[in-house]
C-alpha positions in Angstrom: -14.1 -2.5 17.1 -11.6 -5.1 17.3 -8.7 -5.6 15.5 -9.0 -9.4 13.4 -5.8 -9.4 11.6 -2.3 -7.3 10.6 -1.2 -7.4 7.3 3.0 -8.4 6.6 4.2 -6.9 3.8 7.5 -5.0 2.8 6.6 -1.4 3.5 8.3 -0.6 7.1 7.9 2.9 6.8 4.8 5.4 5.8 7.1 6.7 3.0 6.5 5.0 -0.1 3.5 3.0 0.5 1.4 2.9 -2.9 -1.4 6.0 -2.7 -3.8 3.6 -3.6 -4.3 0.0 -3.9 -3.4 -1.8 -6.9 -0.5 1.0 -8.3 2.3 -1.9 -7.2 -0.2 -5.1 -8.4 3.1 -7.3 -8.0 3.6 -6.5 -4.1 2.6 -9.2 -2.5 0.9 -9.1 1.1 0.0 -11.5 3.9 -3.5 -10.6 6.0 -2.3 -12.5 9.5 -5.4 -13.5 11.9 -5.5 -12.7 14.8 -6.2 -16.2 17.4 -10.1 -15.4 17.6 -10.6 -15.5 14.5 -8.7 -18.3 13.2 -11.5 -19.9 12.5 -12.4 -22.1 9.3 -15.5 -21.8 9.0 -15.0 -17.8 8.7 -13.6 -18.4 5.2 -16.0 -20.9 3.8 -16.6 -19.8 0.2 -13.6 -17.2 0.3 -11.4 -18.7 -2.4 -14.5 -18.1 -4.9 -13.7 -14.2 -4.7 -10.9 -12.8 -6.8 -10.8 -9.7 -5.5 -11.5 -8.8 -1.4 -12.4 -5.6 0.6 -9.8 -4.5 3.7 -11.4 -2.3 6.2 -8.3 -1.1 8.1 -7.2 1.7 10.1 -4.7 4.7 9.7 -2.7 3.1 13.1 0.6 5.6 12.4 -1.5 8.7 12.5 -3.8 8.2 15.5 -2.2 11.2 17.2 -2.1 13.6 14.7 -6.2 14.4 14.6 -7.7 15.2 11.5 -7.6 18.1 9.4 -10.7 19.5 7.3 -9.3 19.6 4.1 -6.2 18.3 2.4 -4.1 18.3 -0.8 -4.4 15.3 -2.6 -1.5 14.0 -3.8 -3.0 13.4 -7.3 -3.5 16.8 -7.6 0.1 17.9 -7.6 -0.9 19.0 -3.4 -1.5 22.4 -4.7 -5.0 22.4 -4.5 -7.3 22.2 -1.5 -10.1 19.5 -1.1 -12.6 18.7 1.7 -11.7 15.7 4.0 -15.0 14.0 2.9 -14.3 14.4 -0.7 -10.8 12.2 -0.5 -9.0 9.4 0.8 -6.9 11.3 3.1 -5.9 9.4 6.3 -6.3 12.5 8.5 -10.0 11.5 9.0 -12.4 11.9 12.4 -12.0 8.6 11.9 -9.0 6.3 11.2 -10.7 4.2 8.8 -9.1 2.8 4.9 -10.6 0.6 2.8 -8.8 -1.1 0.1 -9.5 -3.7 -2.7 -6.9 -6.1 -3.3 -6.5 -9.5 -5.4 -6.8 -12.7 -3.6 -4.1 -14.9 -4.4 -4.1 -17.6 -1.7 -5.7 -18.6 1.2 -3.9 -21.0 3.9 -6.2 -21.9 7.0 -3.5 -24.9 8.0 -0.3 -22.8 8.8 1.4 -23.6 12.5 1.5 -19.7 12.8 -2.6 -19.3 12.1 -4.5 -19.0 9.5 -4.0 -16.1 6.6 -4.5 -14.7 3.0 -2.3 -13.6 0.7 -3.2 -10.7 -1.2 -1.3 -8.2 -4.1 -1.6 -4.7 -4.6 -2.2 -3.6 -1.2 -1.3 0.0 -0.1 -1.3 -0.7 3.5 2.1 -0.4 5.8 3.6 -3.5 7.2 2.0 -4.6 10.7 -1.4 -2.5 9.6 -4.0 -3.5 11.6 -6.8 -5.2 9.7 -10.8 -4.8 11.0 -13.1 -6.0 8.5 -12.8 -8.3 5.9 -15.5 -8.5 2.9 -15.9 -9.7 -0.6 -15.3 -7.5 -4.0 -19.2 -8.1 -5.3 -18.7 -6.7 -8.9 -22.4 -6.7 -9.5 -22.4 -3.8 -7.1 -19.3 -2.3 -6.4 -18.2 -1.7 -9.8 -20.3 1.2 -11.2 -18.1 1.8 -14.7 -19.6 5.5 -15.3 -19.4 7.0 -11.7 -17.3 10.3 -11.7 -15.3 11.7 -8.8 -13.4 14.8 -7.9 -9.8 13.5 -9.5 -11.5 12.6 -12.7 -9.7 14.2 -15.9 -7.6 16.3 -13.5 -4.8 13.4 -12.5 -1.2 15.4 -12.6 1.4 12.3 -11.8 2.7 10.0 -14.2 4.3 7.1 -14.0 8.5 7.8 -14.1 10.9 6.1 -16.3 13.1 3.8 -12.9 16.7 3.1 -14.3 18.5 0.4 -12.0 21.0 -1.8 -12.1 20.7 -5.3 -12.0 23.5 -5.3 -9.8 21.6 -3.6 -7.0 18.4 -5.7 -7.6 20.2 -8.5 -7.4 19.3 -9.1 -3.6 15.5 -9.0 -4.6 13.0 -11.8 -5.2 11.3 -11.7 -8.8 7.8 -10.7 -6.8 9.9 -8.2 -4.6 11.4 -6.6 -7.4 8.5 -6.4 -9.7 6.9 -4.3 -6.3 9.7 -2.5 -5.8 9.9 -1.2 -9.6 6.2 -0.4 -9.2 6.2 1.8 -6.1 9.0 3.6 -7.7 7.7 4.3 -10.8 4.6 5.8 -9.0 6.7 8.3 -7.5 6.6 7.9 -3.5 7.5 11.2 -2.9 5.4 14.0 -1.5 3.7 15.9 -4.4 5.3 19.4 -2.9 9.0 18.2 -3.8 10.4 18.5 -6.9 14.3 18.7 -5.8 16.3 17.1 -8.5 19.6 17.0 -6.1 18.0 15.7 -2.9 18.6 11.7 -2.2 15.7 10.2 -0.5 15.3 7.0 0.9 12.6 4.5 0.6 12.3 1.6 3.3 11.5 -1.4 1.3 11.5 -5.4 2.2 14.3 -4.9 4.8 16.4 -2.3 2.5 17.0 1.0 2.3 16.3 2.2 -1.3 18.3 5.3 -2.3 16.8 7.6 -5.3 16.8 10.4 -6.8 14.4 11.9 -9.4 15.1 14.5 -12.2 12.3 15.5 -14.5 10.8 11.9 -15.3 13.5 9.6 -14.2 14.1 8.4 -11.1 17.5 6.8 -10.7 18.6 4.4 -8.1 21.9 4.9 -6.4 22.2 2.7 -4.1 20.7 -0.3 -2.2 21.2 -1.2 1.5 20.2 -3.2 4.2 17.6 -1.6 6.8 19.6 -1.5 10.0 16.2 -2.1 11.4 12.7 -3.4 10.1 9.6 -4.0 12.0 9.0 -7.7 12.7 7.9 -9.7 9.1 5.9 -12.9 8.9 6.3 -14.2 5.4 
């Protein structure tokens, strides 16, 4: 397979990336073509969708194999599930997919042609294989059931922040900032309401910590290194 685009976004580190696409709708993401495929015609009929398909792969976890089952996250990670029955990206194969809104598309940029997209749960610099259309005729199926269904453990938290320490923040950065938070990035086996931890976010470090169903921010820095962002 070849690699047709990386997506730019905010999230410079595994830790905190939205467990599924749409939890942070406000992030906003740009899906970068590669040279190849910079090509107009490729898009023709693109801006009709409002929603698209990313087939991507799991590019930070290509040495660490795959496991055969996993604790999903939504299940509080004490309970085992097969590999096949969940998104987990210890797969055979490194593949996500991932249905985001389509906000823009911008085939004239000096740097080459891109989308932007919101809600995206992909990592900053994620290579991008496949690109298709949200058809909801068939890909929304309102009754279909699957292994999480009634049995969801996370809720959202209560964020309490200053607006002195989101001051540094764009309106669409904060609004994805607040999101992620209030989806709790942590790993579902922690539950320490003493430990700091620290979320890498649009070129800051975000300082937290969570007791019960608040999660407080402390503090608000700047990343003394980010990996390289094209917006």
């Amino acid at each position: 397979m070849e690699i047709i685009a990386h997506i730019r976004n905010g999230y410079d580190e595994k830790f905190g990336v939205p467990r599924q696409a749409g939890l942070a709708e406000h992030t906003i993401s740009r899906i970068v073509m590669e040279p190849p495929f910079r090509i107009r015609e490729a898009f023709r009929g693109i801006e009709a969708c409002s929603h698209i398909w990313l087939i991507w792969g799991f590019s930070e976890n290509e040495q660490r194999g795959w496991t055969p089952t996993v604790r999903p996250p939504q299940l509080g990670g004490n309970e085992r599930l097969g590999v096949f029955a969940t998104r987990s990206p210890y797969r055979p194969n490194g593949l996500g997919i991932s249905a985001v809104k389509l906000e823009a598309v911008d085939l004239d940029d000096p740097e080459g042609a891109y989308l932007t997209v919101s809600g995206a749960d992909l990592m900053n610099d994620t290579p991008i294989y496949d690109i298709k259309p949200y058809v909801a005729l068939a890909d929304a199926i309102p009754d279909a059931a699957d292994v999480l269904n009634g049995r969801r453990v996370k809720k959202k938290l209560k964020v309490l922040c200053s607006e002195a320490l989101l001051s540094s923040f764009s309106e669409t950065e904060r609004l994805g900032l607040i999101e992620t938070l209030e989806h709790d990035p942590r790993p579902a086996y922690q539950n320490d309401p003493d430990r700091i931890y620290g979320l890498a976010f649009a070129g800051r470090n975000i300082r937290f910590r969570v007791e019960g169903a608040v999660l407080s921010v402390l503090a608000v820095e700047k990343a003394a290194a980010v990996r390289e962002r094209k917006l």
